[in-house]
N, C-alpha and C positions, 0 to 999 in steps of 0.2 A: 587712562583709568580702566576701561573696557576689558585692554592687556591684562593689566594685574591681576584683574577679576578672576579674569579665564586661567592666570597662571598661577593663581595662591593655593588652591587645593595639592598643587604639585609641589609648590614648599612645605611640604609637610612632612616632617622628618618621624621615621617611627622612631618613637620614645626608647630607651634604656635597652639599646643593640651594641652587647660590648662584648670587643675581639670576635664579631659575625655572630652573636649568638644571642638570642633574643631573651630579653627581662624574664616572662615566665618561668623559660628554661631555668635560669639562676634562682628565680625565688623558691620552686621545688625543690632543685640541687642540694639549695642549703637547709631550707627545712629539713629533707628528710637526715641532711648529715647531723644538723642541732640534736634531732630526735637520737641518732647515733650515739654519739656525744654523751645525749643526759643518760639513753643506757648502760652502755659499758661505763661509765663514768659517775656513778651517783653521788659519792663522797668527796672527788675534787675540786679542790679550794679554787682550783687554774676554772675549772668547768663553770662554777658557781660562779665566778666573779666575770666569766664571760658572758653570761647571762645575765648577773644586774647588768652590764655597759648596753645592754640590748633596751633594758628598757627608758634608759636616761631619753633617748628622742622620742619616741611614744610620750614619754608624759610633758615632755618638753610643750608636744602639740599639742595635749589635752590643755596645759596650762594656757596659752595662748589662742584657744581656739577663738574665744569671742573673739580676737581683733584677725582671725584669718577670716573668719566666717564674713566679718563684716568687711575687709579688704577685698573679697571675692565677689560676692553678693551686690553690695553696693553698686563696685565698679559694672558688675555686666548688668543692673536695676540701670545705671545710666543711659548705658552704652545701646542696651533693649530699648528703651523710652526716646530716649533723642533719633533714633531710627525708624522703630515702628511706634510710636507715641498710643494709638488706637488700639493693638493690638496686645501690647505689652500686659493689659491688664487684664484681659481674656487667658493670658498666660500664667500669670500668678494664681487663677481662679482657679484653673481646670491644672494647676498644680498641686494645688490645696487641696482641692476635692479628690485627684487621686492618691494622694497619698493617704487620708479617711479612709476612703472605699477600697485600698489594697490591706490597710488596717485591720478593718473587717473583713473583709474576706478571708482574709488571715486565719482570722481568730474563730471564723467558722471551719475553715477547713482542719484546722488541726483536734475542732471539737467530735470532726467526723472519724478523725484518726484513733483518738484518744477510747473507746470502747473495744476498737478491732488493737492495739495497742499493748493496755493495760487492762483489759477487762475491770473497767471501771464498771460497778454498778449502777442502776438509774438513780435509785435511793440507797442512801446507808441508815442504820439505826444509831439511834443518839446521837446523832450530826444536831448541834443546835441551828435553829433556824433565823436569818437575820429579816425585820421585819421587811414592809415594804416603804413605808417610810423611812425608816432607818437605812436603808438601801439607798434611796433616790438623795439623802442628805451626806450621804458618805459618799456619791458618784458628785454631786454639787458640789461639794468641798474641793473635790478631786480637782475639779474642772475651774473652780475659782482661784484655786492656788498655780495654775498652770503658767501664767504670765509672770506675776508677784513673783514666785520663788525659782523661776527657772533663768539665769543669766541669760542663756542660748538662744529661748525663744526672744527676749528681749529685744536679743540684739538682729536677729534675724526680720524681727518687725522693722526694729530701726532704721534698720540695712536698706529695708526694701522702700521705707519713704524718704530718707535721706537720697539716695540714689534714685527717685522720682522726682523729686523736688527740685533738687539741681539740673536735671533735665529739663525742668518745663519752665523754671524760671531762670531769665536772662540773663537776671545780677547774680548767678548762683553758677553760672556758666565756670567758671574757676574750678570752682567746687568739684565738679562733674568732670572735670579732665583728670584731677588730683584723682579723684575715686576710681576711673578707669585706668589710668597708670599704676596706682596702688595691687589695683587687683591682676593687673598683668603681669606685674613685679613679683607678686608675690607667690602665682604660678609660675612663672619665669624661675623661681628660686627652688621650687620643691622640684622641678623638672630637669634641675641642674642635682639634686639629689639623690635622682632614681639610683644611680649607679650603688646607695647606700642602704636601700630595702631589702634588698635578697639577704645582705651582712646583719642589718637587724632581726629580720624574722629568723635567721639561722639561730641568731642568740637566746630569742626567745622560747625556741622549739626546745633547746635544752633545759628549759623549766621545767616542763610537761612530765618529762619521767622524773623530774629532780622531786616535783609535788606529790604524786601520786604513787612513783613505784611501778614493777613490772604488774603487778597483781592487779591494785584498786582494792577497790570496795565494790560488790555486786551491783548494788543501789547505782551507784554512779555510771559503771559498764551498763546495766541496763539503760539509763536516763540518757546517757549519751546516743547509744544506739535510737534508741526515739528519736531525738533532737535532731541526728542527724539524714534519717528517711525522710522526717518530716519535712526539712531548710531543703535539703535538693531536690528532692521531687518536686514542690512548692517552687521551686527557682526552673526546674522544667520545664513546668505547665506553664507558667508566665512565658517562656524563650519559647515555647511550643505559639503561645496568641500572640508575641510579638511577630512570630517566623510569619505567620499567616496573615496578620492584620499592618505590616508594614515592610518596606523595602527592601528592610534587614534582609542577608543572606544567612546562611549558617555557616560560613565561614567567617562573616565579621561577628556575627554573636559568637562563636567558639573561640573565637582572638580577645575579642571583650571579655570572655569568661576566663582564659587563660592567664591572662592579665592582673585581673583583677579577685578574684575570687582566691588564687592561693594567697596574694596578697592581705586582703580581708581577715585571713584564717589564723595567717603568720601573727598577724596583730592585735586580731582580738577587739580592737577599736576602730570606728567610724571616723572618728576625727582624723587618724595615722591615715588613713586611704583615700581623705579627700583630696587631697591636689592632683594624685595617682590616678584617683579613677576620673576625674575632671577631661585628663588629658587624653587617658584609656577609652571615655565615651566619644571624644573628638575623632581621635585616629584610627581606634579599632573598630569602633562601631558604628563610625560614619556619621556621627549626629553633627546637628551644626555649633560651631562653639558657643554659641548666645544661649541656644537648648542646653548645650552640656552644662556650663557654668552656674545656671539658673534651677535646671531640677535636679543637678548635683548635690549643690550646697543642700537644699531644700529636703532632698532625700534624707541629705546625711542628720540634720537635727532631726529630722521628723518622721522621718521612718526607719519605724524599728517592729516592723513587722514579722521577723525571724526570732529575733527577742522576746516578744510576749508569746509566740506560737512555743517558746521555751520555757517561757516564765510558764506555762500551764502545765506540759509535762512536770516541770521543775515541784509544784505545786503536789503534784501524786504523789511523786517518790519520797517527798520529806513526809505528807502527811501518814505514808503509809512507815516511814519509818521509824517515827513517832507515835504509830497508833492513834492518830486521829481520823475518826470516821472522816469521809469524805465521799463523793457521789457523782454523779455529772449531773447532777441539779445543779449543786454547788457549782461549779464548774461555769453551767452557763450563765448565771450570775455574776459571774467575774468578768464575760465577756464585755460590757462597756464601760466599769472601771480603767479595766484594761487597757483597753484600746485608748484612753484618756492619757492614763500614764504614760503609753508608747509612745504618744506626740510631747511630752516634756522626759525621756526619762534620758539622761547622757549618756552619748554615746562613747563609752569608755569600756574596757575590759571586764565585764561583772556589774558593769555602771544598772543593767536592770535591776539586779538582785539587790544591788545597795539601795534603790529607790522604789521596788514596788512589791518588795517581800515584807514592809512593816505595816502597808496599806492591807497587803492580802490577808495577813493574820487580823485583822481588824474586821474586814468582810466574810472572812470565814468565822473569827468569834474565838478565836483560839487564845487559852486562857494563861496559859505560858508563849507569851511574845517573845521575852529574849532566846528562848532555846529555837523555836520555832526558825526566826531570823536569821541566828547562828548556823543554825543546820541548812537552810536555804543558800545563806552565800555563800560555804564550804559546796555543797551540790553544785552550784552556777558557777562555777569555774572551769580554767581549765580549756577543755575542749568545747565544751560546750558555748561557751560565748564566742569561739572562735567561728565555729559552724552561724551561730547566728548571724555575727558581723559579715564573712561571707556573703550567706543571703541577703544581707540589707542591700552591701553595698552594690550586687551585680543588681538587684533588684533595681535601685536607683537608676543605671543605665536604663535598663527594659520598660522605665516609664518614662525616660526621657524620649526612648526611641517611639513610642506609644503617638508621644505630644508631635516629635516632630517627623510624623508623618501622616500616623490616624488623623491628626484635628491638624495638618496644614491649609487646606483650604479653608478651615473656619478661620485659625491666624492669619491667616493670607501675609506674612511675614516675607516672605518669597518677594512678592509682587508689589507690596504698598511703600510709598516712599515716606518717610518722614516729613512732617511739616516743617522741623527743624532748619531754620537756616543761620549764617551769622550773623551777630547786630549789624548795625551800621556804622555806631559806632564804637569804640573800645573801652573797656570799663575802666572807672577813675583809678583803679592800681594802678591798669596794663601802663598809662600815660607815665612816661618816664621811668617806669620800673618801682618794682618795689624798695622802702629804702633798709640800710642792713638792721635798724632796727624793728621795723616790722618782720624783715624774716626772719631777726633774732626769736621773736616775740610768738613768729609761727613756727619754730621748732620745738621751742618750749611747751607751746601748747599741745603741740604733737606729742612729745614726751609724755605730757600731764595726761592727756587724755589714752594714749594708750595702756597707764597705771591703771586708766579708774576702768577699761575695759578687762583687763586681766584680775584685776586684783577678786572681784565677787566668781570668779574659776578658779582661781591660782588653788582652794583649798583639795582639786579633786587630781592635781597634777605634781610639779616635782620639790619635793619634801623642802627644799632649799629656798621656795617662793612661797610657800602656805601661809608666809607670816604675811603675806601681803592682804591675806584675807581677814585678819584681825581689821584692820582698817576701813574693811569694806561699808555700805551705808547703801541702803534702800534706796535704786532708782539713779548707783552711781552709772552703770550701763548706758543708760538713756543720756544721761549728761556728759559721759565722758562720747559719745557717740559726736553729740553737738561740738564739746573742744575739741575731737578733728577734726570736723566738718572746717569749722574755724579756724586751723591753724591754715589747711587747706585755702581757703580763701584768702589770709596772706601770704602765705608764698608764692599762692596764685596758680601752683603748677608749673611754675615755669615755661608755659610753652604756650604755641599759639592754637588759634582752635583750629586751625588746619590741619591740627596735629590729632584728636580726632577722627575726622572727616578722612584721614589715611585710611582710618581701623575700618571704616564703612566698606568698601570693597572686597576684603578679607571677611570679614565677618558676612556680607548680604550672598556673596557668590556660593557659601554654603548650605544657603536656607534652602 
């Protein structure tokens, strides 16, 4: 066991090295040829349709994401818990908490940008004023609706006590092997993938001139140029306090960044780069897989700190285009809205502006909503959500790398062993197997329950599954969560707990 230990870091193959030439190289490559592409080529039908094929897997994964999110999440919630049981929940905290306070600081930093920027005024004249009451009920709203209407966070709650649960209870032991298989499976599958990212983002890049044209609209060449000082400097300064506050070298951050970052860009969406960058914080930047898996996922539903530092710029250039007084009064008034919506708003291509441009017209008082809206998510395209997703997703690394090293000795993750051991004896399934109609019974369930986790997403992903969302019903997330849990415990997982207790070496030797 000892051996393994010592020699599992050295199994570790770098990711997406095809014909000697490493994944970033290729996802450049082909960007910058899509961009080729959509210019010399804006008319062809060949061009255009190579570009929808681009974005069929992006929404693929947007449609599915609740049951990756929770295939992911769960399984390394088990895997965390049966190993460091004490420690696990110090990690979920001081996960949570940094992704708040990257939030905010966010949303201050870009308020500091925004005068030297835009020359935003302190005040504007005939800006109507939103009370303060009216303020703190429209933030309350904000914050009430966050669990109820959002699938993602749902299921990422779920994720995380489903995959505790089965860790710490004995007869749930099945449970918890299924959940970490699940979630290896289904890294195991995006990672047999990679070779198909550089081919997508290339397709997608030919949108880019296909949307906008050599020219643009000033408005938008302005807004972008914002958007995009503000996402990489911001992504700097974070790799600047990781460089210095943890082990990190700068060559594993500038491989993590290589990686993942044109990746982010090509896509435009969070959900498209999580098994990517899952695997990119493991290999390139050294984190331990338990860290990667955990403030990966966690990152990717919940921070979208490049987003709202967007949605703010985003914010001036439509009001100024419309002639709406505006101010950085207003402005900092939207700063904990904001930061609200950022923790529920999805992680999709434009997915901010669909979600927190009808709230802002509401905060700001603005009296024509639909035009308002319209002109917001025509702005928030494009380039710009690309830039954002970028920074999210390298961001998500640079707090994993934070957690797993800044605060190791408070995890003590390294050193403590789990209390976990095996029963004694084997549970009423394991005895004589299960029979084929119970496993008939847990595929079914399987099936059923991964309907009711897709189907309340399915409306934001591929045109071909939306009908699935007609169906959908308040609180099917949560339930369809249990009917895998469920099937799970008849099938049992097939395998022994020894099988486990393998993962523990691989997984402890990186902490």
């Amino acid at each position: 066991m000892t051996v393994d230990a010592k020699e599992a870091p050295a199994r570790i193959s770098k990711p997406g090295a095809y014909f000697g030439i490493p994944l970033p190289f290729w996802v450049v490559v082909f960007l910058a040829g899509g961009l080729v592409v959509g210019v010399l080529f804006p008319e062809n039908h060949v061009a255009n349709a190579v570009y929808t094929s681009g974005t069929y897997f992006p929404k693929a994964v947007v449609t599915f994401a609740t049951f990756i999110v929770f295939a992911i999440l769960s399984g390394a919630t088990a895997k965390l818990v049966l190993f460091h049981r004490r420690e696990a929940g110090r990690l979920f905290g001081l996960i949570l908490l940094a992704y708040v306070v990257l939030g905010f600081a966010s949303l201050f930093y870009v308020t500091i940008w925004i005068p030297i920027l835009t020359d935003l005024p302190l005040n504007a004249p005939g800006a109507a004023r939103m009370g303060p009451g009216q303020w703190l009920r429209q933030v309350g709203h904000s914050f009430s609706t966050l669990f109820s209407d959002q699938p993602l966070i749902q299921v990422l709650i779920s994720a995380v006590v489903i995959g505790y649960l089965a860790a710490i209870v004995p007869g749930l032991r099945s449970v918890a092997r299924g959940l970490i298989m699940g979630g290896q499976s289904t890294l195991w599958l995006f990672k047999k993938l990679l070779w198909y990212y550089p081919v997508m983002i290339g397709c997608l890049a030919i949108g880019i001139p296909l949307k906008f044209g050599l020219k643009g609209m000033m408005a938008y060449g302005h807004t972008t140029l914002w958007v995009g000082l503000v996402t990489v400097s911001w992504s700097v300064i974070l790799a600047g306090i990781v460089k210095l506050t943890t082990k990190r070298s700068w060559k594993q951050i500038a491989s993590y960044f290589a990686s993942v970052w044109p990746m982010g860009f090509g896509t435009g969406g969070s959900y498209e780069t999580l098994a990517m960058n899952v695997v990119s914080a493991e290999t390139d930047l050294g984190l331990s897989r338990d860290i990667a898996e955990v403030s990966i996922v966690f990152g990717t539903v919940m921070n979208k700190s490049c987003a709202t530092m967007s949605v703010m710029l985003v914010t001036i250039s439509v009001s100024r285009l419309l002639n709406f007084p505006i101010s950085l009064v207003e402005i900092v008034t939207l700063i904990p809205p904001v930061l609200i919506l950022g923790l529920e708003s999805p992680g999709i291509p434009g997915g901010a502006a669909f979600f927190m441009s009808p709230i802002v017209t509401v905060l700001l008082h603005v009296r024509d909503i639909d035009v308002f809206v319209a002109t917001f998510v025509t702005m928030y395209s494009g380039l710009i959500p690309m830039f954002a997703t970028a920074g999210n997703t390298t961001n998500d690394g640079l707090v994993g790398a934070l957690l797993n090293d800044g605060f190791a000795s408070y995890l003590r993750l390294a050193e403590t062993d789990s209390p976990f051991r095996p029963p004694t004896s084997p549970s009423p399934i394991r005895q004589g197997g299960p029979h084929a109609l119970r496993k008939l019974a847990g595929w079914v369930l399987m099936a059923l329950g991964t309907c009711m986790l897709v189907a309340p997403q399915a409306v934001m992903g591929l045109n071909q599954l939306k009908w699935m969302h007609n169906y959908a019903f308040r609180g099917e997330v949560m339930l369809g969560v249990l009917v895998l849990s469920a099937s799970l415990y008849l099938l049992n997982a097939d395998g022994a707990l020894d099988d486990v207790n393998k993962i523990r070496p691989e997984s402890t030797a990186r902490l």
